[in-house]
C-alpha positions as CSV (number, residue, x, y, z in Angstrom):
1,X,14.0,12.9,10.9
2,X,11.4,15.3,11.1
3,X,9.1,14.7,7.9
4,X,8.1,11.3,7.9
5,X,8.2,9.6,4.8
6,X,5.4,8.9,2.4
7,X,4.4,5.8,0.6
8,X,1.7,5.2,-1.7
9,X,0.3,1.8,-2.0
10,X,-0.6,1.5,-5.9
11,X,-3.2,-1.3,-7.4
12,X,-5.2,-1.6,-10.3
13,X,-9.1,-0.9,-8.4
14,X,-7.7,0.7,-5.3
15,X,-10.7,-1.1,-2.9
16,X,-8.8,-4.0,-1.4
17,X,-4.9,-4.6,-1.0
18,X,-3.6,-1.2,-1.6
19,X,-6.3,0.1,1.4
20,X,-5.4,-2.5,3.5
21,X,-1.5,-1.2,3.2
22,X,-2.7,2.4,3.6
23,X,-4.3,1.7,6.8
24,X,-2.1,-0.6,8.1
25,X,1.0,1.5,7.6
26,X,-0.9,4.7,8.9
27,X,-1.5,2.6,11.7
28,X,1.6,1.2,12.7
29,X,4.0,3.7,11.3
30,X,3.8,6.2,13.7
31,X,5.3,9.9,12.8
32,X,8.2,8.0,10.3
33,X,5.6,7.0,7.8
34,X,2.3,8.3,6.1
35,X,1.3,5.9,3.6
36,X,-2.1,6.7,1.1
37,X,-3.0,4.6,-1.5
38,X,-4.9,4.6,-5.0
39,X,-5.5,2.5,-8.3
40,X,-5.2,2.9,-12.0
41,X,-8.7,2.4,-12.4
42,X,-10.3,2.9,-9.4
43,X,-13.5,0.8,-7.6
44,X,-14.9,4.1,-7.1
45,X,-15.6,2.2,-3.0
46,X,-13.8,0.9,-0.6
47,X,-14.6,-3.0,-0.2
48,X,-16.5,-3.3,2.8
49,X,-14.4,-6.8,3.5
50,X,-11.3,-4.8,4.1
51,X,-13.5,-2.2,6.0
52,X,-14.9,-4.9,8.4
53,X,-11.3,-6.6,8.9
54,X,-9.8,-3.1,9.7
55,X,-12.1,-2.2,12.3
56,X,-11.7,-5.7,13.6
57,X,-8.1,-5.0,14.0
58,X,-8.6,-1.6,15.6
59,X,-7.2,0.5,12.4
60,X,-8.9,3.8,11.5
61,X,-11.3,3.8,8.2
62,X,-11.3,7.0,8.5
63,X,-10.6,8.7,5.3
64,X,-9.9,6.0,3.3
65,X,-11.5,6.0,-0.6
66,X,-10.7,4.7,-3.9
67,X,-9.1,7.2,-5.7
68,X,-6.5,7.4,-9.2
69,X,-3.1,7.6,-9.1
70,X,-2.8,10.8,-10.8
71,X,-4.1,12.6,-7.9
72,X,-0.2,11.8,-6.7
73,X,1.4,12.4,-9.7
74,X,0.2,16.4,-10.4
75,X,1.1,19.2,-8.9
76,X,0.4,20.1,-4.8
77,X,0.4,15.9,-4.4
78,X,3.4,14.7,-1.6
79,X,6.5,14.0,-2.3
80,X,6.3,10.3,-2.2
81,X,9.6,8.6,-1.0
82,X,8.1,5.0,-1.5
83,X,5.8,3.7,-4.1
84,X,4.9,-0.4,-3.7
85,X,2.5,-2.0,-6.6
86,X,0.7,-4.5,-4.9
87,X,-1.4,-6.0,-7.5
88,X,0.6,-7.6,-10.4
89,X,-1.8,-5.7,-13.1
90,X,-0.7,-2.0,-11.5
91,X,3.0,-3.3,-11.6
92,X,3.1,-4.0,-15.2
93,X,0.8,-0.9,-16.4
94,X,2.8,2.4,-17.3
95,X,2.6,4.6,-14.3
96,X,2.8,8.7,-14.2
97,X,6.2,10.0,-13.0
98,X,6.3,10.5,-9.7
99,X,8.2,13.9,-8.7
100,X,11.3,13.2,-6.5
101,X,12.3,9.9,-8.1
102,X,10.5,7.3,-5.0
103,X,11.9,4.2,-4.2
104,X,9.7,1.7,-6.1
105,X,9.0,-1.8,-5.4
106,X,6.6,-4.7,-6.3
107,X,4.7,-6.7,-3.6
108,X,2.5,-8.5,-5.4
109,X,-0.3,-10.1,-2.7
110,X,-3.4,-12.1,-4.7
111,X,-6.7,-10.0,-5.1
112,X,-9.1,-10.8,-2.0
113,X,-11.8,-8.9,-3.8
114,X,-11.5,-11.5,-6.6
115,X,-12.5,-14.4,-4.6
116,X,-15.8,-16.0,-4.8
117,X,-17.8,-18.0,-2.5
118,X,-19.0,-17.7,1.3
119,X,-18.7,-14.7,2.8
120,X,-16.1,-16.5,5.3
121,X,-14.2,-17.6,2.1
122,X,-13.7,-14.3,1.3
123,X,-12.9,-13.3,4.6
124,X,-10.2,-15.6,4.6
125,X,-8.7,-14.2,1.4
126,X,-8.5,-10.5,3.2
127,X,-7.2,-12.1,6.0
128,X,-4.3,-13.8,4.1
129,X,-4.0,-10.2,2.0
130,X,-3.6,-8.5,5.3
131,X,-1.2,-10.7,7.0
132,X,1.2,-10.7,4.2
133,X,0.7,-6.4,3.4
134,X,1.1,-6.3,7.7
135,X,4.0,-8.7,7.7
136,X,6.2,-6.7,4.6
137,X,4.9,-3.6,6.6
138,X,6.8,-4.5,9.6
139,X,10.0,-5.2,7.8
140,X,9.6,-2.3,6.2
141,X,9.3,-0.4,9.8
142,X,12.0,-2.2,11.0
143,X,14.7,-0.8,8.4
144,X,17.3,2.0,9.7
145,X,16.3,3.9,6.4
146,X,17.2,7.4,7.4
147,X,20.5,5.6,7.4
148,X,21.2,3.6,4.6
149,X,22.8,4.4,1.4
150,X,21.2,4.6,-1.8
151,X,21.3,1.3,-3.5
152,X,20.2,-0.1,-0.1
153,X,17.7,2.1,0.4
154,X,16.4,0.9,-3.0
155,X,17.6,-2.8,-3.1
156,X,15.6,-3.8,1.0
157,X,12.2,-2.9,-0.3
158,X,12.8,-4.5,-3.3
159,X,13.7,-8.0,-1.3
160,X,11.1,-7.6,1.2
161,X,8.3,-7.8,-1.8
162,X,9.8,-11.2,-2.5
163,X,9.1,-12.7,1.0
């Protein structure tokens, strides 16, 4: 495989779960993936809980802003192979039509950034976010997918959201 593949991490503000992915997957996918992310109705920021737990972790911030999901959908945007919904608003909104036909899936994670209380409470709602975004990640990283057939290639993703 020589492209990799690209995945966009869609949710309602883009500031929390869907940045978390992004990184996460830019991160540990190597040269197989590169994942972006964005919202239906953007933050317009970057939460600075997911900022502080990705440099914590050692994962680039570099780059990383709230922005729409039409920027993917319009013309010079990638050709997305994977689209995830991780928020259960984005998943049940009408999205643009992505060119190429992606692989779309639901991995619903509850919103970190709607969490109130103690700073450390809402620490260890991104935490929780980021260890269930990391652990689909992996499973995700861990398929043969240049190799499977069509309905698998869309049925995995779809079971790995459920987990």
């Amino acid at each position: 495989m020589n492209e990799p593949l690209n995945v966009l991490f869609l949710c309602t503000g883009n500031s929390a779960r869907s940045i978390l992915a992004e990184a996460y997957l830019n991160s540990a996918g190597g040269r197989r993936f590169r994942a972006y992310s964005a919202g239906s109705h953007p933050a317009g920021k970057v939460n600075p809980f997911a900022v502080e737990l990705l440099r914590e972790r050692g994962i680039s911030t570099e780059g990383l802003r709230s922005k729409r999901w039409d920027e993917f959908a319009g013309p010079g945007a990638p050709a997305l192979d994977y689209v995830f919904t991780v928020c259960d608003n984005a998943a049940g909104e009408a999205c643009p039509l992505w060119p190429g036909q992606p692989v779309t899936a639901h991995w619903g994670v509850p919103d970190p950034a709607a969490v109130g209380g103690s700073d450390e409470d809402k620490r260890r709602a991104f935490l929780s976010a980021f260890n269930t975004l990391s652990s689909r990640i992996r499973l995700l990283l861990e398929l043969p997918v240049e190799k499977l057939d069509a309905r698998s290639r869309r049925k995995l993703p779809e079971d790995i959201g459920r987990r």
